[in-house]
TIGU-229797 format. One record per residue (C-alpha): residue number from 0; residue in one letter; x, y, z. Coordinates in nm, 2 decimals. Example, Ala and Ser with C-alpha at 12.3 -4.5 7.8 and 13.67 -1.06 7.14 Angstrom:
BEGIN
pos: 0 | code: A | px: 1.23 | py: -0.45 | pz: 0.78
pos: 1 | code: S | px: 1.37 | py: -0.11 | pz: 0.71
END
This chain:
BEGIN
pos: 0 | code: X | px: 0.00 | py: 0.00 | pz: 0.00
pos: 1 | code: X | px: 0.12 | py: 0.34 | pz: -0.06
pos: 2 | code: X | px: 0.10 | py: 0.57 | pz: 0.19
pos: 3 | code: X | px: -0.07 | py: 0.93 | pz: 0.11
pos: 4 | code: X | px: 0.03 | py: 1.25 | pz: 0.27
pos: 5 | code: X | px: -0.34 | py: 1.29 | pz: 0.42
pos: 6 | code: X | px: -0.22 | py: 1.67 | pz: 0.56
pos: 7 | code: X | px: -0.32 | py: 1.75 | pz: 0.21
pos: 8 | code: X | px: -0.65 | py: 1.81 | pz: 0.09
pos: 9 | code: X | px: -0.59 | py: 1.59 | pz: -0.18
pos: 10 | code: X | px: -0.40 | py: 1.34 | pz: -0.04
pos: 11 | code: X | px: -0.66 | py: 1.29 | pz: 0.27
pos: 12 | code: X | px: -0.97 | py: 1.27 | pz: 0.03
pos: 13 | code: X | px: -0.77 | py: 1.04 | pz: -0.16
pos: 14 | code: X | px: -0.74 | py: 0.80 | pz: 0.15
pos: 15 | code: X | px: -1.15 | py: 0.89 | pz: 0.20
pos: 16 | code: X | px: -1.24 | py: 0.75 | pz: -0.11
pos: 17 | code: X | px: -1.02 | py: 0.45 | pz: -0.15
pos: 18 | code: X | px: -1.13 | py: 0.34 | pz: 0.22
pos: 19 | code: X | px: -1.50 | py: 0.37 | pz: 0.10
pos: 20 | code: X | px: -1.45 | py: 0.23 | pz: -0.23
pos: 21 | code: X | px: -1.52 | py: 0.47 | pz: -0.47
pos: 22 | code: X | px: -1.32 | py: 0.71 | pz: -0.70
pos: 23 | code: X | px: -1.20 | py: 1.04 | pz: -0.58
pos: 24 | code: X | px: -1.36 | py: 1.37 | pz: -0.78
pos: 25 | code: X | px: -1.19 | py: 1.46 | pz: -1.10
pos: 26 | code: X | px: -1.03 | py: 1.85 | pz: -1.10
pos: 27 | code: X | px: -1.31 | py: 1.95 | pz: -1.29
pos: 28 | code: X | px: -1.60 | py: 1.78 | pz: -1.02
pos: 29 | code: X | px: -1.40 | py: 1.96 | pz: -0.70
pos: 30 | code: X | px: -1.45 | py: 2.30 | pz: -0.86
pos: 31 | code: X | px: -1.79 | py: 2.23 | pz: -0.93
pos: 32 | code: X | px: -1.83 | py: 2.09 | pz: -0.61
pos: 33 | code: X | px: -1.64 | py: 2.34 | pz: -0.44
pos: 34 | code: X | px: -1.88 | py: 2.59 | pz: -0.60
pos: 35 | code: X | px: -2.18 | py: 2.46 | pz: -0.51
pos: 36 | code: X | px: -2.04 | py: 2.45 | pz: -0.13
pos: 37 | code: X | px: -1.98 | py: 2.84 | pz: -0.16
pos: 38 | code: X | px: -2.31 | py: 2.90 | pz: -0.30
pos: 39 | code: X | px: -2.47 | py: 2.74 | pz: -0.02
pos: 40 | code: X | px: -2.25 | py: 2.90 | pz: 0.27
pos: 41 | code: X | px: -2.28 | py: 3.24 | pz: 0.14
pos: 42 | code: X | px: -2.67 | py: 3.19 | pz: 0.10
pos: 43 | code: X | px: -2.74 | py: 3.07 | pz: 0.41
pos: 44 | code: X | px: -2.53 | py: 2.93 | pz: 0.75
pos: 45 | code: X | px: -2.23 | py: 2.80 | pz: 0.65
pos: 46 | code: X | px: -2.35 | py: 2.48 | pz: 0.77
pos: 47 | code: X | px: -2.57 | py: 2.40 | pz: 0.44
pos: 48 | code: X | px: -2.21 | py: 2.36 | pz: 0.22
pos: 49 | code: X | px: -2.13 | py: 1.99 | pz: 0.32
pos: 50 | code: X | px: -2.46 | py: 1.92 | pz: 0.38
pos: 51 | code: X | px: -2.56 | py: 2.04 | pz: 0.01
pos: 52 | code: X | px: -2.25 | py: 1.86 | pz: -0.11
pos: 53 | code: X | px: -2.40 | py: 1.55 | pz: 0.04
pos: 54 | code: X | px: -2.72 | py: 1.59 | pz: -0.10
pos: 55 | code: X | px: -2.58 | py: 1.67 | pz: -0.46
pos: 56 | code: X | px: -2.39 | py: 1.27 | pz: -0.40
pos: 57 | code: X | px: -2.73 | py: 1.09 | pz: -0.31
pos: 58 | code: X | px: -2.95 | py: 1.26 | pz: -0.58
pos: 59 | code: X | px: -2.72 | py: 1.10 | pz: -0.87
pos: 60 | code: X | px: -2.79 | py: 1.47 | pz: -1.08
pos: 61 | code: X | px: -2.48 | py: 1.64 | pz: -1.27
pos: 62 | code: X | px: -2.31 | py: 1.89 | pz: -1.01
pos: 63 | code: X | px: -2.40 | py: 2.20 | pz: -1.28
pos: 64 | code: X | px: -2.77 | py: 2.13 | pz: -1.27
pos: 65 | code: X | px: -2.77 | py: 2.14 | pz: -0.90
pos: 66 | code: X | px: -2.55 | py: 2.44 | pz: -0.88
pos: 67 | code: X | px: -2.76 | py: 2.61 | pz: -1.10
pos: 68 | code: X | px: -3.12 | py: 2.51 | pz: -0.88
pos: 69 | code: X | px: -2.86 | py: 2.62 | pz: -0.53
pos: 70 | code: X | px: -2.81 | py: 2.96 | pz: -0.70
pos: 71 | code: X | px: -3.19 | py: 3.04 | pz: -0.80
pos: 72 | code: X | px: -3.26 | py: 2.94 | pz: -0.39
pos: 73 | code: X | px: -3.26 | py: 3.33 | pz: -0.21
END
């Protein structure tokens, strides 16, 4: 096994996701992710971001749909 620098952001979700079994985000999914995480702290308490962000992994719909729904919410 090859050990991960997990102080990283990248390296630690990278240890997340191969404990869980699934594929980390590609560069272009953590900015849209990221994104949708700003939207919803900024909108609201900052407390809606990861819990968004887990809502946008259940519902199976593409991250830019969802961002677009989370900026129309005022």
């Amino acid at each position: 096994m090859v050990a991960r620098d997990t102080t990283t952001s990248e390296g630690w979700l990278a240890e997340f996701c191969a404990r869980i079994g699934v594929a980390p985000p590609a560069p272009a999914q953590v900015d849209e992710l990221l994104a949708l995480a700003a939207t919803a702290a900024h909108s609201s308490e900052r407390i809606a971001a990861p819990l968004a962000c887990w809502a946008a992994g259940v519902s199976g719909r593409p991250v830019e749909e969802l961002a677009r729904i989370a900026e129309e919410i005022e």
